[in-house]
VOGU-3710 file (C-alpha; in Angstrom, 3 decimals, decimal comma):
1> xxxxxxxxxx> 30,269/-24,818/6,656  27,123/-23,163/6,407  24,559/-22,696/9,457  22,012/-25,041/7,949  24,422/-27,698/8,034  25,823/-26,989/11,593  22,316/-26,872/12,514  21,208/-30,447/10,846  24,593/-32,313/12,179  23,988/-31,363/15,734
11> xxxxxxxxxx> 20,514/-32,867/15,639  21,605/-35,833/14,098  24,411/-36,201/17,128  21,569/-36,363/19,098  20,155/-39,571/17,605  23,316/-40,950/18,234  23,746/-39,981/21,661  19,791/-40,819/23,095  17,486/-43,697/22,582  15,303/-43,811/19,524
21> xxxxxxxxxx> 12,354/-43,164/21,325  13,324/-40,037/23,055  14,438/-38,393/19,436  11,531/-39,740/17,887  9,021/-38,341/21,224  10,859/-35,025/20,130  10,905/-34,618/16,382  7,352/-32,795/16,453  9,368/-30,405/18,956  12,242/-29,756/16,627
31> xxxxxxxxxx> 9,401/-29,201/13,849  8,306/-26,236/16,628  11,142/-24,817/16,904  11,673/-24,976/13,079  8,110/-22,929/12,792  9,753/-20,822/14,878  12,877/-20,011/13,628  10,796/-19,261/10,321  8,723/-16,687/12,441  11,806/-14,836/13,803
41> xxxxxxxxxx> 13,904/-14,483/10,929  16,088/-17,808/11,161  15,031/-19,258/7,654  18,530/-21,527/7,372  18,044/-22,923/11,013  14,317/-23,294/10,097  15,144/-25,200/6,590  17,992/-27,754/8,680  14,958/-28,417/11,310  12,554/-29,118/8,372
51> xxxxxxxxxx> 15,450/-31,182/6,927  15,606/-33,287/9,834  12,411/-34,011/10,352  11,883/-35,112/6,964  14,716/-37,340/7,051  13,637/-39,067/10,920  9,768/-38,890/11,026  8,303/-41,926/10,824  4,812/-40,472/10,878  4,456/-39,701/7,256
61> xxxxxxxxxx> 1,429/-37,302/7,837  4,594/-34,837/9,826  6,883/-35,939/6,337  4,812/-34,587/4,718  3,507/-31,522/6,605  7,743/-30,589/6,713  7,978/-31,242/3,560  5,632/-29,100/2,545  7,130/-26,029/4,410  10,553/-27,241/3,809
71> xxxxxxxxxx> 9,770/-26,804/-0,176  8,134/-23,723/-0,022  11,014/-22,370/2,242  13,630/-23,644/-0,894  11,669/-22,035/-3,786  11,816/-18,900/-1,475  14,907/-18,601/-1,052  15,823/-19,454/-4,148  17,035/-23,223/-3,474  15,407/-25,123/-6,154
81> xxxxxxxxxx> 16,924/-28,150/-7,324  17,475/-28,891/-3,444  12,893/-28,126/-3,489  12,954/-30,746/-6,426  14,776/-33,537/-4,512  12,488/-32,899/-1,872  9,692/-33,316/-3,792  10,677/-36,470/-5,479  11,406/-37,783/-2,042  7,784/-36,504/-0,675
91> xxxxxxxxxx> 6,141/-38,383/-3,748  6,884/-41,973/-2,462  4,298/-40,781/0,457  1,404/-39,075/-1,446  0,896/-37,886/-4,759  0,002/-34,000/-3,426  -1,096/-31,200/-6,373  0,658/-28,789/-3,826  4,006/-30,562/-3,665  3,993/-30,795/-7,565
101> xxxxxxxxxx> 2,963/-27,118/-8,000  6,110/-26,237/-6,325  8,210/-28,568/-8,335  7,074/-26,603/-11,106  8,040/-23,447/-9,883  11,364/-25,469/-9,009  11,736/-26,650/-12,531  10,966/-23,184/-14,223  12,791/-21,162/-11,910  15,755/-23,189/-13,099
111> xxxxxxxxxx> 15,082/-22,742/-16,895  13,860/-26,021/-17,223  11,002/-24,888/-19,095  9,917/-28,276/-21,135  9,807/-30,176/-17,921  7,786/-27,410/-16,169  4,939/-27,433/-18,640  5,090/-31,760/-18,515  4,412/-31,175/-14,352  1,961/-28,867/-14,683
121> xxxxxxxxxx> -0,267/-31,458/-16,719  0,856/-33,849/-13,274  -1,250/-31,117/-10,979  -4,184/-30,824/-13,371  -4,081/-34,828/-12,905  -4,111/-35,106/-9,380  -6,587/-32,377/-8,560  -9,870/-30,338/-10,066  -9,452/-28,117/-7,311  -10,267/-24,459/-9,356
131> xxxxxxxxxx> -7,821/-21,801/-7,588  -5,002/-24,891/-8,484  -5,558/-25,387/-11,483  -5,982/-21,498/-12,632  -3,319/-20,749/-10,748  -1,573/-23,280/-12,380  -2,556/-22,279/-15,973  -1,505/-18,465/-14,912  1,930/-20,031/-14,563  2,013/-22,199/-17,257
141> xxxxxxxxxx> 1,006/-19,424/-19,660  4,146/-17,564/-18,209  6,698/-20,949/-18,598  5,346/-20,946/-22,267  6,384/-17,269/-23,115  9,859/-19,086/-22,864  8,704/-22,622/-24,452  6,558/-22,512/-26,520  5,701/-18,955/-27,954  3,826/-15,817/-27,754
151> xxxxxxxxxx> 1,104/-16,910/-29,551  0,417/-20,538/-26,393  1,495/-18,068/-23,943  -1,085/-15,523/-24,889  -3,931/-18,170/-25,544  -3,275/-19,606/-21,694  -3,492/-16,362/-20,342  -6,327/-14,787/-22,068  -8,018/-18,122/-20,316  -6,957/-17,397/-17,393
161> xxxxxxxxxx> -7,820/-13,249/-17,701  -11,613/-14,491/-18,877  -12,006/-17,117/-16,328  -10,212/-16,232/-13,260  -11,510/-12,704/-11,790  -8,756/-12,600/-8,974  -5,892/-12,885/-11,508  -7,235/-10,069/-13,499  -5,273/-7,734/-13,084  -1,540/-10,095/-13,871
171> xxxxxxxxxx> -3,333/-11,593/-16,617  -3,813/-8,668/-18,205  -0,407/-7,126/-17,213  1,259/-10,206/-18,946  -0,903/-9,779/-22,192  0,324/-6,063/-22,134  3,668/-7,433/-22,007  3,491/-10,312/-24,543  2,004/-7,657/-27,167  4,615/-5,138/-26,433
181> xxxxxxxxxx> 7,382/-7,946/-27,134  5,348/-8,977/-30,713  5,219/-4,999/-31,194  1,673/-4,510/-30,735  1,437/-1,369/-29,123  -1,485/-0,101/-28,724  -2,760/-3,667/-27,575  -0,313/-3,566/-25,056  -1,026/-0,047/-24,238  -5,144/-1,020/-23,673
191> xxxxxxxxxx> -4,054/-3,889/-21,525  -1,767/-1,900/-19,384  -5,466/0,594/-18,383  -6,805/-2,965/-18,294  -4,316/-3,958/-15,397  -4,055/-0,376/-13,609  -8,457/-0,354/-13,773  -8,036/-3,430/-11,903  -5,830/-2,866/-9,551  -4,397/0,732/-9,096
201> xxxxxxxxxx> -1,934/0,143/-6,997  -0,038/-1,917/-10,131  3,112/0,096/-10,002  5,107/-2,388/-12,174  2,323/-1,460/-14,993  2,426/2,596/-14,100  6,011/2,081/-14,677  5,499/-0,124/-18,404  2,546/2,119/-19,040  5,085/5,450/-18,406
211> xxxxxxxxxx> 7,748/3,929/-21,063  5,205/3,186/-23,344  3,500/5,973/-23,764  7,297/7,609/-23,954  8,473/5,038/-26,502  4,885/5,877/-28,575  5,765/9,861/-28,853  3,113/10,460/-26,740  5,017/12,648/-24,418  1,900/14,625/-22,657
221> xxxxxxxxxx> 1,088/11,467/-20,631  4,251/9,812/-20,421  5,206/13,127/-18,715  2,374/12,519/-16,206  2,643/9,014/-15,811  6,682/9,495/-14,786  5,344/12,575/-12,688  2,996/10,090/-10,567  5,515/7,558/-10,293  8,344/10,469/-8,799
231> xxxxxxxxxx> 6,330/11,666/-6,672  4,919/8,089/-5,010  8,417/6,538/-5,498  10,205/9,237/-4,239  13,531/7,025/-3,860  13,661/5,889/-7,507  15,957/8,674/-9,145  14,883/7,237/-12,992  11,520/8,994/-12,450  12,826/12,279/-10,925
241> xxxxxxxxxx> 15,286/12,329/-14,593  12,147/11,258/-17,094  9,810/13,856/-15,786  12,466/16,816/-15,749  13,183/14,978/-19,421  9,925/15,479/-20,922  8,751/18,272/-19,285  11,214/20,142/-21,624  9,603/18,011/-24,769  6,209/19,114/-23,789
251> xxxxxxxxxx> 6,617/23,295/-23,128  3,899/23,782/-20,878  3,618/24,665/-17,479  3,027/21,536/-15,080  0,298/22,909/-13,145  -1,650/23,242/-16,285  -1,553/19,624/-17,665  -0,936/17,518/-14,425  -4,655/16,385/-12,531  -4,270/19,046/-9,595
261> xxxxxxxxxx> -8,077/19,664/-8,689  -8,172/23,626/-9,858  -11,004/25,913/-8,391  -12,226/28,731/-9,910  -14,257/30,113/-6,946  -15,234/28,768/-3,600  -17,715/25,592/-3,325  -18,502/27,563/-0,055  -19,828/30,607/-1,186  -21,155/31,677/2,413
271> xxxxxxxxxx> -19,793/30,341/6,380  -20,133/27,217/7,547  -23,575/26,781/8,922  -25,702/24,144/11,473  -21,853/23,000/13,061  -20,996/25,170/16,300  -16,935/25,388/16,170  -15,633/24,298/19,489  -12,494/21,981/18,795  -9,368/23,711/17,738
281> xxxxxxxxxx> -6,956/22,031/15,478  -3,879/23,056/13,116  -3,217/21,797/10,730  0,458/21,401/8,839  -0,840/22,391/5,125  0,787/20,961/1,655  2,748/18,603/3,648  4,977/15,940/1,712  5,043/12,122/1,585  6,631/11,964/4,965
291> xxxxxxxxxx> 4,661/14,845/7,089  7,392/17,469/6,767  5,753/20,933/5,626  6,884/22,142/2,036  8,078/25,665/0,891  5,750/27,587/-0,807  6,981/30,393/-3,220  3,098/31,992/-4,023  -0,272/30,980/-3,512  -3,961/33,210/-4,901
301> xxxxxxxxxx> -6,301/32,855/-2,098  -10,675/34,214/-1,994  -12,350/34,047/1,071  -15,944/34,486/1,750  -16,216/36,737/4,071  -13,771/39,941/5,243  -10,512/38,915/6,570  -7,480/40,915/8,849  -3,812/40,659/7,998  -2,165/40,800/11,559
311> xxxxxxxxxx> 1,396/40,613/11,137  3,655/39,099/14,370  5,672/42,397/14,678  3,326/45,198/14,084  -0,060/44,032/14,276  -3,173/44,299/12,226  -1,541/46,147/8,743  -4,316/45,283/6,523  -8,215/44,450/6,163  -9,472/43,132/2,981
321> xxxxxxxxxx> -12,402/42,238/1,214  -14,761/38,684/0,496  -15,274/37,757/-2,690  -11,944/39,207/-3,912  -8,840/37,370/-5,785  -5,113/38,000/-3,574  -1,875/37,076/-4,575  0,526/36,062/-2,091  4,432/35,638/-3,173  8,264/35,411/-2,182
331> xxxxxxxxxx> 10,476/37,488/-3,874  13,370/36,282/-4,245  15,540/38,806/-5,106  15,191/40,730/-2,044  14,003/38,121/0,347  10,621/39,723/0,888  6,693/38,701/1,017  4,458/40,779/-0,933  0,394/40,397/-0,944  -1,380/42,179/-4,101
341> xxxxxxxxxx> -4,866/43,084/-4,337  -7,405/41,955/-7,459  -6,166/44,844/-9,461  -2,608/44,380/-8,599  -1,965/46,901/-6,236  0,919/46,007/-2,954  -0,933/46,030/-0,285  1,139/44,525/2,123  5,063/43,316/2,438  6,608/41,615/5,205
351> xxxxxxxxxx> 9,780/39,446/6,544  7,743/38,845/9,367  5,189/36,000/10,687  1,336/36,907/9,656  -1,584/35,533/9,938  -4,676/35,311/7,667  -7,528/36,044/10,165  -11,340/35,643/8,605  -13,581/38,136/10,463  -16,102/34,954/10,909
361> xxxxxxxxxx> -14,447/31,812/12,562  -16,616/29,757/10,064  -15,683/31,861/7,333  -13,983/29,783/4,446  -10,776/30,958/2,265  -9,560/29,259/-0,716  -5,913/28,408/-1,344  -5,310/28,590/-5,195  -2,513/27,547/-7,339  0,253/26,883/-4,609
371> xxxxxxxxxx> 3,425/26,989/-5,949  5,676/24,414/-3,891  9,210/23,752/-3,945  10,180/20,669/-6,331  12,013/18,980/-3,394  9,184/17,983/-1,547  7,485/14,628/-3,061  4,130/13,202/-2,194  2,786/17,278/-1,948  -0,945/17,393/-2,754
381> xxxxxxxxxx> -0,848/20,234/-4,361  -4,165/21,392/-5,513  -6,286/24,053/-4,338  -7,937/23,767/-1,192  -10,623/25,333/1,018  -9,712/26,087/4,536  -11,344/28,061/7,412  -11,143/30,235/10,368  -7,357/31,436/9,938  -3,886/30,600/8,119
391> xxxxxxxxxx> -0,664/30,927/9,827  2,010/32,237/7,666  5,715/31,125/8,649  8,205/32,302/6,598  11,805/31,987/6,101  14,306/32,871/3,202  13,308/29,430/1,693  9,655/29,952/1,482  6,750/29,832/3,618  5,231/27,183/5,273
401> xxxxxxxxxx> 0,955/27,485/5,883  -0,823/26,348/8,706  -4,616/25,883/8,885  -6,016/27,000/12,613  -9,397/25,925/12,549  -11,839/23,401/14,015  -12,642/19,335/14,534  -16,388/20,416/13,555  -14,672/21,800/10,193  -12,641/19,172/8,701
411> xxxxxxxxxx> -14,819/15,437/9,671  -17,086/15,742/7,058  -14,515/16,095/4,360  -12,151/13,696/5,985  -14,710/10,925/5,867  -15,246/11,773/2,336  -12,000/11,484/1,104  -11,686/7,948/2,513  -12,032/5,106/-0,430  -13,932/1,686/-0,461
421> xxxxxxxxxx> -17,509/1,230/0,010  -19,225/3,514/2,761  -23,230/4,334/0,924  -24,477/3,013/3,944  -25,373/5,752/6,330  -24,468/3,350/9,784  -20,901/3,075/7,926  -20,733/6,654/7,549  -21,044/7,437/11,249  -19,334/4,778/12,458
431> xxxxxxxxxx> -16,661/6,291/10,189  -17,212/9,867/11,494  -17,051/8,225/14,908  -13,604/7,020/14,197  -11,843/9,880/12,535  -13,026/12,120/15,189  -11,002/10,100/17,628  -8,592/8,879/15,908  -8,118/13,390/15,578  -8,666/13,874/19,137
441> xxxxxxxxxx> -6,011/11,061/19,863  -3,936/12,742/17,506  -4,216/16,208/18,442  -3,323/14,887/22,271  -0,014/13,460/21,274  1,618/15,771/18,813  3,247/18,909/19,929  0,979/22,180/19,424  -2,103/20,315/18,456  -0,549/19,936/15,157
451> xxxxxxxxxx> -1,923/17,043/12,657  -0,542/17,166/9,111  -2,712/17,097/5,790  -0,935/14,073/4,098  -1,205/12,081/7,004  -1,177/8,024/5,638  -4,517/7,601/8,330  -6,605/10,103/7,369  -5,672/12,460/4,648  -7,355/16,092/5,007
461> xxxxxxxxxx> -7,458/18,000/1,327  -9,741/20,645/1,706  -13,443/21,233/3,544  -14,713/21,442/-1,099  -14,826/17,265/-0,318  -17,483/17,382/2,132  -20,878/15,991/1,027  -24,209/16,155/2,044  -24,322/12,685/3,587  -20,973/13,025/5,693
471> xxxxxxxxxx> -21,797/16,165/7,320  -25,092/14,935/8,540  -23,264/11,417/9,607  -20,891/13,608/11,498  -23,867/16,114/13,128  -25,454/12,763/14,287  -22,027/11,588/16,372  -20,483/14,948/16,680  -20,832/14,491/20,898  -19,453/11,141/20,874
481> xxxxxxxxxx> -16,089/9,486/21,368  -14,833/5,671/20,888  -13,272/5,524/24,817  -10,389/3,134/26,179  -11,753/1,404/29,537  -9,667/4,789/30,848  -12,147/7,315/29,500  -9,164/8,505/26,937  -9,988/8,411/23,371  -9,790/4,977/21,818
491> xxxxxxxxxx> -6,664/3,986/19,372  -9,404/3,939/16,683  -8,393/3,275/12,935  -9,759/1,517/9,799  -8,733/-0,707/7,029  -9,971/-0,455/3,837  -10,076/-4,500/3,192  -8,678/-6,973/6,423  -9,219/-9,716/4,186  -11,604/-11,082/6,796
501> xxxxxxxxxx> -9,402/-10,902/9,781  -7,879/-7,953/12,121  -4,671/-7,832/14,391  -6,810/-7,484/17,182  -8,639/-10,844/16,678  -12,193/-9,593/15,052  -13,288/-12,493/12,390  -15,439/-11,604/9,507  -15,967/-15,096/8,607  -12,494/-15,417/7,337
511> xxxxxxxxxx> -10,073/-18,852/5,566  -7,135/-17,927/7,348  -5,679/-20,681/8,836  -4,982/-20,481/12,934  -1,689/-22,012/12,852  0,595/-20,510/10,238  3,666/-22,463/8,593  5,551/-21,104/5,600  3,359/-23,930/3,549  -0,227/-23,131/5,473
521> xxxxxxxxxx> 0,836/-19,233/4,533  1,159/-20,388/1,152  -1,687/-22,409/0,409  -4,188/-19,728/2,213  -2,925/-16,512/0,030  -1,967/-18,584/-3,361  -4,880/-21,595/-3,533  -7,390/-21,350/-0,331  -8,456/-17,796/0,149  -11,755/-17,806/-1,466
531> xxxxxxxxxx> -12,651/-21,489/0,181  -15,097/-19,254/2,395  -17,440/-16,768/1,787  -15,436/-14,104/3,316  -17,777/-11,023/4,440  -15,211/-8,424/2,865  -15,088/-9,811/-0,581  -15,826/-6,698/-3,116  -19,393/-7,347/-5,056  -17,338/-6,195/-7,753
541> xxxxxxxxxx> -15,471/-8,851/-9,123  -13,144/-6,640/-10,767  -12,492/-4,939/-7,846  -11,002/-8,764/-6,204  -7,489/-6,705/-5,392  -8,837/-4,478/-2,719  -8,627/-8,068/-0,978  -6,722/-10,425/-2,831  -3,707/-9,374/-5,129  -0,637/-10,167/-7,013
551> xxxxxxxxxx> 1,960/-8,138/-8,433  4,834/-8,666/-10,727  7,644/-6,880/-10,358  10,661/-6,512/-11,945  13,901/-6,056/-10,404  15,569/-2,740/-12,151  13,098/-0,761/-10,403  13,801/-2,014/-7,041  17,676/-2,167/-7,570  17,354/1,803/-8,960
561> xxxxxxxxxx> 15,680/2,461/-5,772  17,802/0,454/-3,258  20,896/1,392/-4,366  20,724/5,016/-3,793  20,692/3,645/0,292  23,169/0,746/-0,080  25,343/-0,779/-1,949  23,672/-3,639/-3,588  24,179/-3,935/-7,101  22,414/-6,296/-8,760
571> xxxxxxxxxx> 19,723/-8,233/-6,921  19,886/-11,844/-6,696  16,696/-12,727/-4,680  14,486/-11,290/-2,092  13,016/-13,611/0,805  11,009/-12,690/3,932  13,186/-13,248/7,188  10,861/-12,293/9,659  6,793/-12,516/10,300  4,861/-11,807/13,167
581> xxxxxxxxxx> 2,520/-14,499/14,897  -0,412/-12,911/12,374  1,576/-13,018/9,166  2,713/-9,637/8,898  6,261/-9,652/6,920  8,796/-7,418/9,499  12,154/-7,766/7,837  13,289/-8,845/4,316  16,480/-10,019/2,909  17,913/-8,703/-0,347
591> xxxxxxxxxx> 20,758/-10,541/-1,650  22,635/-8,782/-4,489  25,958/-8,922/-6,920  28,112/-6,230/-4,281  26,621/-7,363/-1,019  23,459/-7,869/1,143  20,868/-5,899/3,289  18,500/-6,699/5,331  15,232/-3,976/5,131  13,550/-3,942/8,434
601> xxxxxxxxxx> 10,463/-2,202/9,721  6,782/-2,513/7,639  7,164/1,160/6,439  10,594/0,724/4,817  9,818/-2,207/3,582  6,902/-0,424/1,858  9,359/2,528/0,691  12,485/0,181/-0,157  11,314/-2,817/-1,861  7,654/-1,122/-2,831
611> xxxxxxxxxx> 8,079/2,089/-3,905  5,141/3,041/-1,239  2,764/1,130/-3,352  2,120/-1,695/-1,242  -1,548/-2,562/-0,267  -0,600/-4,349/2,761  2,823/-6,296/4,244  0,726/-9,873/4,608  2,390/-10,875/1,715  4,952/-13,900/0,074
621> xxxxxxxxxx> 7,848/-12,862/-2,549  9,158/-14,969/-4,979  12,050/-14,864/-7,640  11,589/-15,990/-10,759  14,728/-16,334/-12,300  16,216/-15,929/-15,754  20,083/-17,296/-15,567  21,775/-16,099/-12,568  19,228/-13,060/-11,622  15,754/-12,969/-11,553
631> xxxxxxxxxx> 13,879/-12,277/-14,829  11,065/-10,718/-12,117  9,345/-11,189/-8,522  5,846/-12,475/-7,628  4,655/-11,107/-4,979  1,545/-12,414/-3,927  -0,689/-10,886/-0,565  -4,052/-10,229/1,117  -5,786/-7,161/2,317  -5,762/-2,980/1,983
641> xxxxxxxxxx> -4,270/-1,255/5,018  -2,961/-2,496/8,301  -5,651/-4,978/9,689  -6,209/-2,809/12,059  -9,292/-1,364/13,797  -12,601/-1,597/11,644  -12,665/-3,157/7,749  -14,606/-1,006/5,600  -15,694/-3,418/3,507  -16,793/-5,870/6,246
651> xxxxxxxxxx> -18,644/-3,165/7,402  -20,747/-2,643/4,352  -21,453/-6,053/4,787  -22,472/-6,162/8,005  -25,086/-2,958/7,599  -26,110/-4,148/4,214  -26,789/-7,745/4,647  -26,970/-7,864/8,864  -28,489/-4,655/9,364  -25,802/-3,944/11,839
661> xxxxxxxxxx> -25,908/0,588/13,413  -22,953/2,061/13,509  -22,751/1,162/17,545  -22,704/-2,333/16,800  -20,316/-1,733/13,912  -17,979/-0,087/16,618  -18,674/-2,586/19,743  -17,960/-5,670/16,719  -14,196/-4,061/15,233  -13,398/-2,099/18,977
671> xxxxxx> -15,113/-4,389/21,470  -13,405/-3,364/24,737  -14,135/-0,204/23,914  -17,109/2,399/24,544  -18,952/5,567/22,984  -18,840/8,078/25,376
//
């Protein structure tokens, strides 16, 4: 006997057992506690609690508001032709475009493709409601890839793709797909760019785009396609195999065709002027995915000014020259570090420790051509401009750099680097402002003031990104702090798009509803989002997925993934178990052909199910299924980033349209903090 059913016969024992107006006093309690359960990770005891109170309301406005949760909990978890009895039953109450969408999603998730596409004319009949009915037509255009053709399924979605700017970049995946299927390549191929322009983080169409471009001959970018995707999805042995596959097709050295920025010379061609160095930092250089230093087997560095070799044994061994090309590299064969000169000559060879010591602390070297070890993913590895000194460490593996330099050094460039909207000067310092602290913070708790380059915050790839703009926005904060009411530096972060609302409670004017129920969740992120004039919606409507997404993904990928951390097999569904009070999915279920597992944690959710290509874990998944399995997943979600701290785009709005400084920018997304 299942839980659910335990669960649903023990509340019904207590009609019998206490007077009909007690149970009836308490029904709107049991559907609390069902809300509940949904929030902590109970879905079965939340579905029997939704059951009941379906079945013993008598205020139909609850029927249906369990109902409505109740059905969206089924289709979730994969329960459909229990969602369409449901919804028959619900219909005697109110005819509701919402309770017949999710029939249809019932209907088609069971194959019944005929009687899908008949309900779906049922919605566009009860409502005129816009996000419904194109939401509705997205789906119907997918039900009639099975029904009724390419041709009707290509004709709904190209409406959909024309008319619909938030389903951009789906539509245009689906097209992509439909024309590879009818063996239009090239089509497909254009609509693949079409759905990666629209929203980058599209891994299922990096994935189709890699195998195209493979299947086409065209090996040069399938090669770097399968290269980004091994290096992002880290987990996913396929693209580790592909790229080591065509690599050997191609015959060229990776560094030379991949899109590693390459410098020729220093951007800095003299010190670091007008910023007094008085913050020390180090920094943990070519760092992979997960902030563990990489091996390095040989690097060319130039610096612009005179720089000392002091090695960690016997000194200073070596003084050389600005302006002049060195070659640092392991050799292997007898387990030794050799420097050369620009003609060639040895001028130096260690085992030791060294350091690379620039005679001027705002002296600036450049790191050229690193060659890292293969078994470190997520590695930027292009050349980058440091200054003040490099620590050496080296071991019979390779060496690992460190940058010692300065706060006043690296801002600038760190602020640069940062994507989404920030022309506005008042959003440039009041991102300055942050990163500083957020650095400071940093620095305070880590062990040898030690920050790493690929860190998922604030990414540092080199002082060449720093522009005009962000190093006078840092001069103008560059005494400031954001403070805690303790006078410690402030937890200070950003998001690139909170989708109108942080975790902290700042509201840019946003449609998310106060109460969330597995229904309320639903309606906000599939049908209600753009009901309000939300102040962080991009001005570029092509650019809707920086707040509003939806990604199809299909479950080889996933299963190629999870399986090299558990024994899953074949997936059968994915639901969300758990949620915080704000929406934010905490644990997953993955049901599969040789057992379950349960992913918990936002990062390995992220990793596991995502591939680390998640914009944010505010989010719904859904199976749709093909037989037994699911043909794919929609997922659909809100937001870039963690909702944390302040929204970059609801800053732009807020100096751009409100005329807000970058102190008010701070006091709106911090406000019980202070600039000290």
């Amino acid at each position: 006997m299942s839980g659910r059913i335990k669960f649903f016969i023990f509340l019904s024992f207590l009609i019998f057992n206490n007077s009909v107006s007690y149970c009836l006093e308490n029904v709107q309690k049991i559907y609390e506690g069902a809300i509940n359960s949904w929030f902590d990770g109970r879905v079965s005891d939340a579905i029997g609690g939704l059951e009941y109170v379906v079945y013993n309301s008598s205020d139909d406005n609850l029927t249906l508001k369990a109902g409505r949760d109740l059905i969206v909990l089924l289709n979730e978890t994969n329960e459909n032709s229990l969602a369409i009895a449901y919804a028959d039953k619900l219909k005697a109450i109110k005819d509701d475009p919402y309770i017949e969408f999710e029939k249809t999603w019932a209907l088609f998730s069971l194959n019944k493709y005929k009687q899908a596409a008949d309900n779906i004319d049922e919605i566009l009949m009860l409502t005129s409601d816009e996000d419904i009915v194109y939401f509705s037509r997205f789906l119907g255009g997918i039900i009639d890839i099975n029904l009724n053709g390419y041709e009707k399924a290509m004709d709904d979605l190209q409406t959909v793709y024309k008319k619909y700017p938030s389903l951009l970049a789906p539509s245009s995946y689906l097209i992509a797909d439909i024309y590879y299927k009818m063996d239009k390549k090239l089509a497909s191929l254009n609509f693949l760019k079409d759905s990666l322009k629209y929203d980058s983080q599209n891994i299922q169409a990096l994935i189709d785009l890699a195998n195209l471009y493979e299947d086409s001959a065209y090996y040069l970018p399938a090669w770097q396609s399968f290269y980004t995707l091994k290096e992002i999805d880290y987990l996913n042995p396929y693209f580790l195999k592909k790229s080591e596959k065509l690599i050997k097709k191609i015959e060229k050295n990776p560094d030379d065709i991949f899109y590693w920025s390459r410098l020729g010379w220093p951007v800095h061609n003299e010190p670091i002027k007008e910023r007094k160095p008085t913050t020390p930092i180090k920094i943990s250089i070519y760092s992979d995915f997960d902030g563990t230093p990489s091996y390095l087997y040989s690097f060319y560095f130039i610096s612009n000014v005179d720089f000392e070799i002091y090695d960690s044994v016997l000194g200073k061994t070596y003084t050389g020259k600005n302006n002049m090309q060195y070659k640092l590299e392991y050799i292997k064969s007898n387990r030794i570090y050799q420097l050369r000169d620009n003609s060639g000559s040895k001028v130096y060879s260690t085992r030791n420790n060294f350091e690379i010591r620039l005679k001027d602390p705002n002296g600036v070297i450049l790191i050229k051509k690193p060659e890292i070890d293969e078994r470190f993913f997520g590695v930027n590895k292009s050349d980058m401009e440091l200054s003040s000194k490099i620590e050496v460490k080296v071991s019979t593996s390779g060496m690992k750099l460190y940058n010692d330099t300065y706060i006043e050094h690296i801002i600038p460039s760190m602020v640069s680097l940062i994507k989404g909207p920030k022309y506005n000067y008042e959003v440039l310092k009041a991102l300055s402002l942050i990163v500083k602290t957020s650095v400071l913070k940093k620095i305070k708790e880590s062990k040898n003031n030690i920050i790493v380059d690929s860190d998922n915050d604030f990414p540092f790839k080199g002082i060449q990104y720093e522009n005009q703009n962000s190093i006078n926005a840092f001069k103008d904060i560059s005494d400031m702090i954001i403070s805690d009411k303790n006078g410690f530096p402030y937890s200070a972060s950003y998001s690139i798009n909170a989708a109108g609302n942080t975790r902290n409670g700042v509201d840019d004017n946003s449609s998310k509803p106060k109460n969330l129920t597995p229904f309320e969740l639903f309606r906000w992120l599939s049908f209600d989002f753009f009901k309000k004039q939300v102040n962080s919606i991009p001005e570029d409507q092509t650019q809707l997925s920086e707040i509003s997404w939806l990604l199809i993904l299909k479950p080889k990928w996933i299963e190629d993934r999870i399986n090299t951390l558990y024994k899953v097999g074949n997936i059968k569904n994915i639901y969300v178990l758990k949620r915080n009070d704000f929406g934010i999915v905490k644990s997953v279920m993955v049901e599969g052909s040789a057992g379950n597992v349960e992913i918990n944690g936002e990062n390995e959710i992220k990793k596991i199910i995502f591939g680390n290509s998640l914009r944010s874990n505010l989010f719904y998944i859904r199976p749709v299924m093909k037989g037994k399995f699911p043909e794919f997943f929609i997922v659909k979600g809100v937001g870039s980033g963690e909702f944390k701290g302040l929204c970059l785009y609801g800053a732009n709005y807020l100096a751009n349209n409100m005329g807000y400084n970058y102190k008010q920018l701070i006091k709106h997304y911090f406000p019980d903090s202070a600039i000290k």
